[in-house]
N, C-alpha and C positions, 0 to 999 in steps of 0.2 A: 646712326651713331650720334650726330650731333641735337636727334631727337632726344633719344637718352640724358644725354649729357643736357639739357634743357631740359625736362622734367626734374630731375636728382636738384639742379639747385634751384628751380621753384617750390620743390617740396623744401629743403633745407629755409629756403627765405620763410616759408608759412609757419614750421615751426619757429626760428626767431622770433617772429611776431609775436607768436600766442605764447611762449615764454614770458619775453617782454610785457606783455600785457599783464597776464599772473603775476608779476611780480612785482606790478607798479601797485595792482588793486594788493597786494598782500602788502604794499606798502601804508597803502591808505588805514588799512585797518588795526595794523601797529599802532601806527599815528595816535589816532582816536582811542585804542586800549590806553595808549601812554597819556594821555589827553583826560581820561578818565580816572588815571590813577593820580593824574597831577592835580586835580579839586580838593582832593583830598592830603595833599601834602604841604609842606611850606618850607622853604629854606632859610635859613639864615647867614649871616657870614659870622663868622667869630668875633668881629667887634661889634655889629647885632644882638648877638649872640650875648654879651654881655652890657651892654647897654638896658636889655630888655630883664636884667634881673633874670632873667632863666636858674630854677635853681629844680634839678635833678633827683631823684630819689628813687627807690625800689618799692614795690608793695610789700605791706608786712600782712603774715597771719595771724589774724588775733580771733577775740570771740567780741563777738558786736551784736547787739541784739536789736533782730531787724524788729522795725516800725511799720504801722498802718496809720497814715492818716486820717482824722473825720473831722467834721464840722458836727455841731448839736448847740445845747442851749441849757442855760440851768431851770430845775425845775420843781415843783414837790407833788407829795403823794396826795390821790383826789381828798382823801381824809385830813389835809391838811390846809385846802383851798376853800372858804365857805362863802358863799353866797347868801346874804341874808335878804329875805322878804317877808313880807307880814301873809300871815297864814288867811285875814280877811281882808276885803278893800276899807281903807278909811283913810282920815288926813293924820300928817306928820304933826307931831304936835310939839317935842322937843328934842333934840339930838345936840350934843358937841363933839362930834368925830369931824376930824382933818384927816386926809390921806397922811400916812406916817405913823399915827398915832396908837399906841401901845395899850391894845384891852385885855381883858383878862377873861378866863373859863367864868360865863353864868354873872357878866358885869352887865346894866344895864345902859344899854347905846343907844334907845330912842325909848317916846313914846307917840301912841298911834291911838287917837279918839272917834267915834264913829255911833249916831243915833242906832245902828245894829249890836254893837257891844254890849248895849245896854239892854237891848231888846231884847238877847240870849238871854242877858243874867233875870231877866223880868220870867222869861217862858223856863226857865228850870225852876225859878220858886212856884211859879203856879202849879207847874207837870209834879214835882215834889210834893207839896200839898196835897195835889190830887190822888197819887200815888199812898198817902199813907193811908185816906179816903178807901181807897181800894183795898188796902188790905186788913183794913178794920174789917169791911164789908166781906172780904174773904175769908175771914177767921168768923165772923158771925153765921156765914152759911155753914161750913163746916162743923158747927156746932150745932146748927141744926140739920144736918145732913146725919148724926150722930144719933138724934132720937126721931130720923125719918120724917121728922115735919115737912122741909122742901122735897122738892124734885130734884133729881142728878142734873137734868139742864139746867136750872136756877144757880146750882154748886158750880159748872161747867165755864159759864159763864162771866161767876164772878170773879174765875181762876183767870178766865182768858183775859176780862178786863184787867185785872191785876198785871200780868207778864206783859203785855202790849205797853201800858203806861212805865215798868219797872224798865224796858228796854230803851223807851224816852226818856228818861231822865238819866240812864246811864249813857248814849249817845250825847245830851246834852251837857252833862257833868266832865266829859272827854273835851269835846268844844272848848267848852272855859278853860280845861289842860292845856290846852293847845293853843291859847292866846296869855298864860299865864294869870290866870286869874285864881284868887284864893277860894275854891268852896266852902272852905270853913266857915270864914267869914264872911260870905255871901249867906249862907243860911241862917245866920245870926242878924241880917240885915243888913250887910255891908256894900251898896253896889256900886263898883266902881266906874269911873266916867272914861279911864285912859286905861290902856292895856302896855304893857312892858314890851319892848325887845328884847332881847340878850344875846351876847355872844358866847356859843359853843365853845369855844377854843380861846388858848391865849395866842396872841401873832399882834399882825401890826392891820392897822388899816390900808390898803392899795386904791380903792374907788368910793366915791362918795356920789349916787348918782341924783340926790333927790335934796330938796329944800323945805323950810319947814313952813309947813301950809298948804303944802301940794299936796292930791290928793292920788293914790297908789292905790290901784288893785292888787289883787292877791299875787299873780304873775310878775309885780313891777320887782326886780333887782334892787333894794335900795342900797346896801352897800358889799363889799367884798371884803375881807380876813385873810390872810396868811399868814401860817407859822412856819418861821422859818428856819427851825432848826434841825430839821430833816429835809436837806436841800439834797436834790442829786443831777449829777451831769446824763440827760437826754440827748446820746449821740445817735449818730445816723451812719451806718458802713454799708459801704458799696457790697451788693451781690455778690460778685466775685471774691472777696476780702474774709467770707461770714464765717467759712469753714474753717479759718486760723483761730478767730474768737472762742475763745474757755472765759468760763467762770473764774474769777480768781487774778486773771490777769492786771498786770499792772498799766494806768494809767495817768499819763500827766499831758495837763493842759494848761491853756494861760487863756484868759479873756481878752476882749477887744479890746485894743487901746492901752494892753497891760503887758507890761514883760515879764509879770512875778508868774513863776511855775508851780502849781498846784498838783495833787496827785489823787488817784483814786482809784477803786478796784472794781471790776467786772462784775456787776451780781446776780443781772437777769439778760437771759438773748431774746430778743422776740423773734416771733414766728410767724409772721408776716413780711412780704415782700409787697412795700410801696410799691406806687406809680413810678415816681424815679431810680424805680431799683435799687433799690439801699433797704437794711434791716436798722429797726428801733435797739438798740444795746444800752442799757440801767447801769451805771453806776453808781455807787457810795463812796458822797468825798471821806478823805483819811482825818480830815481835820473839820470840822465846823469852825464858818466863819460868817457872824451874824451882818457882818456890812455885805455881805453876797445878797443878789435878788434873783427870783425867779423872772425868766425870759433874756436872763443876760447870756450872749452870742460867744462861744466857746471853740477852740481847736486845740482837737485831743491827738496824741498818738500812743496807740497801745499797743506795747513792748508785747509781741506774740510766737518770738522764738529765739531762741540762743543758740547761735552757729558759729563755728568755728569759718572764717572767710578771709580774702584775700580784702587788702584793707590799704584805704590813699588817705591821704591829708587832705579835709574838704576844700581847699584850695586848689588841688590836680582837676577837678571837675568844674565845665563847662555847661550849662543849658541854652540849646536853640531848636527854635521852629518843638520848641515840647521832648525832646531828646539831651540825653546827656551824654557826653564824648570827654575822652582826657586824649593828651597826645604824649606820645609813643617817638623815644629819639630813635628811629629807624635807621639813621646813618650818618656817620661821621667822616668824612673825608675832607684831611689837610687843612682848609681854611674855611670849610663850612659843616651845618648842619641840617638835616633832612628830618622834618618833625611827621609821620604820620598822626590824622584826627582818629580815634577809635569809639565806636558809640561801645557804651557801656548801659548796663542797670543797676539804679541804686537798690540795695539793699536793707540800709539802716545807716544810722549815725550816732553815733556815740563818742566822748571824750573827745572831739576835732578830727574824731577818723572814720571814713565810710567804706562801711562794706559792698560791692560790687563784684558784677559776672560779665565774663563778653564770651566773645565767638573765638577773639584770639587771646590765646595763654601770657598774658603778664608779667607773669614770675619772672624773678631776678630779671628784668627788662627798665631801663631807665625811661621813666614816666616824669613827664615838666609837671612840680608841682606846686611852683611859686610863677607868675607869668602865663598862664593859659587863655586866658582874655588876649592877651596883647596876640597871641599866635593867631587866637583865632578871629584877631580884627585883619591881621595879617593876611590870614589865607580868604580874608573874604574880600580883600580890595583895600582895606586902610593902610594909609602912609609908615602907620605906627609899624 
C-alpha cells in the first residue's frame, strides 16, 4: 500500500515538473513575439505627443497618376549631327569657326590647299581633250564603216577607246564635285589652287579639332555642327517598367542643377534591351528651347496611368534602409500613444499627395502625417 501511495505522488511531482517547464519555455516565446512586435512600435506620452507636432489625418481617395522614373540625356537626330572632313588629305589653309558659332546651310567654313587638287584639275583637262580626240575619231570610222572602207575591229575599237576615256572623265568631273570645284570654269581655264568646305546644315559649332596649317587626311574630323532645333529627350527605363510605356505619354523632366520643369511626349519605344537592362524611349520636347544642349543629363517621370488610389500627404512617408513606411496610430490609451511603422509602396505623387498600397487596409485609420521623422528617430534610439 505505502508502495502505491509512493509511485501516485512521484508520478504527480513528474507531471508538475514538465508542466512547469512548458510553461516557462511558452513563456519565453511570448517574450520574444512581443519583443518583435515591439521594433516595430513606438510610444509616446501625451506631452510627447505634442511636443513632437504629431498631426493626424485619414487617407483620402483621389485619382493620382502613378509615375516611372528614368534618367537619359538630351540629344538630336543622326541628320542633325554632322561631322565635317575633307573628302582628300591636304593642309588647312583658312577657317574662322570658334565652338559656338552660328553657320548656315552651303556657308563656307574653311579652306583646304594640296599640290593633288591641282593635279585632278590638270588630269580632267587632259582626259577631256583626249576624249573629244576619241570621238572625232569615233564618228570618222563610222563614217567609213558606212561605205565599208575599214573593218568592224578598226569601228570596235575606236567605240571602245571612246567609252573607257568617256567614263574617266566622268569619274573625274565627280571628284571635282566632291571637293567643290567649278567644271565650268575649269574647262574654260580656270584652275583653282584651294578647294572650299561648307556646311550642310544650319546649327551651331560644338568642336574645332584642327588649326590652320595642319595637315588632315581624308579620315581627320575637322570640325562638328549641331542643329538644334530638333532636340529630344533620350531616356533609359528599367526592363521591368517597359510594358507601362505608350506612345503618346506624357512626360516632364528637369535638368541638372535646374528646378524649372519641362515636358514632353512619348514618340518612339526601342526594342532593345541594354546591358543594364533598361529600354532606349524617344521623346519630343512640347516646346523648343534654343539655350538647350545636346548631352545635357536629365530626370524624367512619365505619367503612365490614372488610378483611382488611397492617397497621404507626402509628409506621412518615411524612407529607410531603400523602403518607405508611414505610421499608423494603433492605440490610444489614457495618457499615451502607441504609433505602429507600416511599410508601404509608393505609387505616384501629385499635387502634395501620394498614392500608395500596403498589406494592411488604411482606410479611415489615423495615419501621423506631420512628424514622422521624429517617430521614426524615436523608435530607432534618438532622444528626440
Amino acid at each position: 500500500m505505502k508502495n502505491i501511495k509512493y509511485k501516485i505522488t512521484l508520478i504527480a511531482a513528474t507531471l508538475f515538473f514538465i508542466l512547469a517547464c512548458g510553461s516557462k519555455d511558452q513563456t519565453k516565446v511570448n517574450d520574444k513575439s512581443s519583443d518583435s512586435t515591439a521594433e516595430e512600435k513606438v510610444v509616446l506620452t501625451s506631452t510627447q505627443f505634442k511636443n513632437a507636432g504629431i498631426v493626424l489625418a485619414k487617407s483620402i481617395n483621389q485619382n493620382i497618376n502613378q509615375k516611372i522614373k528614368a534618367n537619359g540625356k538630351l540629344d538630336v537626330p543622326p541628320q542633325n549631327l554632322v561631322s565635317i572632313s575633307a573628302p582628300y588629305g591636304g593642309f588647312l589653309k583658312t577657317t574662322s569657326l570658334l565652338q559656338g558659332m552660328h553657320v548656315h546651310n552651303g556657308e563656307v567654313i574653311a579652306q583646304m590647299e594640296h599640290p593633288d587638287y591641282i593635279q585632278l584639275q590638270q588630269d580632267y583637262l587632259e582626259n577631256k581633250s583626249t576624249l573629244t580626240y576619241l570621238k572625232n575619231e569615233l564618228d570618222r570610222q563610222q563614217e567609213l564603216a558606212k561605205e565599208e572602207v575599214n573593218s568592224k575591229k578598226t569601228l570596235q575599237k575606236a567605240k571602245t577607246d571612246f567609252e573607257v576615256m568617256q567614263a574617266r572623265v566622268n569619274g573625274l568631273r565627280a571628284k571635282l564635285e566632291l571637293i567643290h570645284i567649278d567644271v565650268v570654269k575649269l574647262e574654260k581655264g580656270t584652275i583653282q589652287k584651294a578647294v572650299a568646305l561648307t556646311s550642310p546644315i544650319n546649327g551651331y559649332v560644338t568642336k574645332v579639332n584642327v588649326n590652320i596649317g595642319a595637315f588632315v587626311t581624308a579620315n581627320t574630323v575637322l570640325f562638328e555642327i549641331v542643329d538644334t532645333e530638333h532636340l529630344h529627350a533620350e531616356i533609359s527605363v528599367f526592363e521591368k517598367d517597359i510594358h507601362n510605356i505608350k506612345i503618346g505619354q506624357k512626360v516632364a523632366f528637369t535638368l541638372a542643377n535646374e528646378n524649372q520643369e519641362r515636358f514632353a511626349k512619348v514618340h518612339l519605344i526601342g526594342r532593345e534591351i541594354s546591358e543594364d537592362r533598361t529600354v532606349r524611349v524617344h521623346c519630343h520636347l512640347n516646346k523648343e528651347d534654343k539655350d538647350l544642349l545636346p548631352g545635357m543629363y536629365l530626370t524624367a517621370y512619365i505619367d503612365v496611368r490614372s488610378n483611382t488610389s488611397n492617397t497621404l500627404s507626402n509628409n506621412a512617408f518615411v524612407d529607410f534602409e531603400g523602403k518607405s513606411y508611414v505610421f499608423l496610430l494603433s492605440k490610444k490609451l489614457n495618457d499615451s500613444y502607441t504609433f505602429t511603422r507600416v511599410e508601404v509602396e509608393k505609387l505616384g505623387e501629385e499635387n502634395g499627395f501620394t498614392a500608395f498600397t500596403s498589406n494592411i487596409d488604411l482606410s479611415n485609420k489615423d495615419v501621423v502625417t506631420e512628424g514622422a521623422y521624429k517617430l521614426l528617430s524615436a523608435m530607432l534610439g534618438g532622444e528626440e
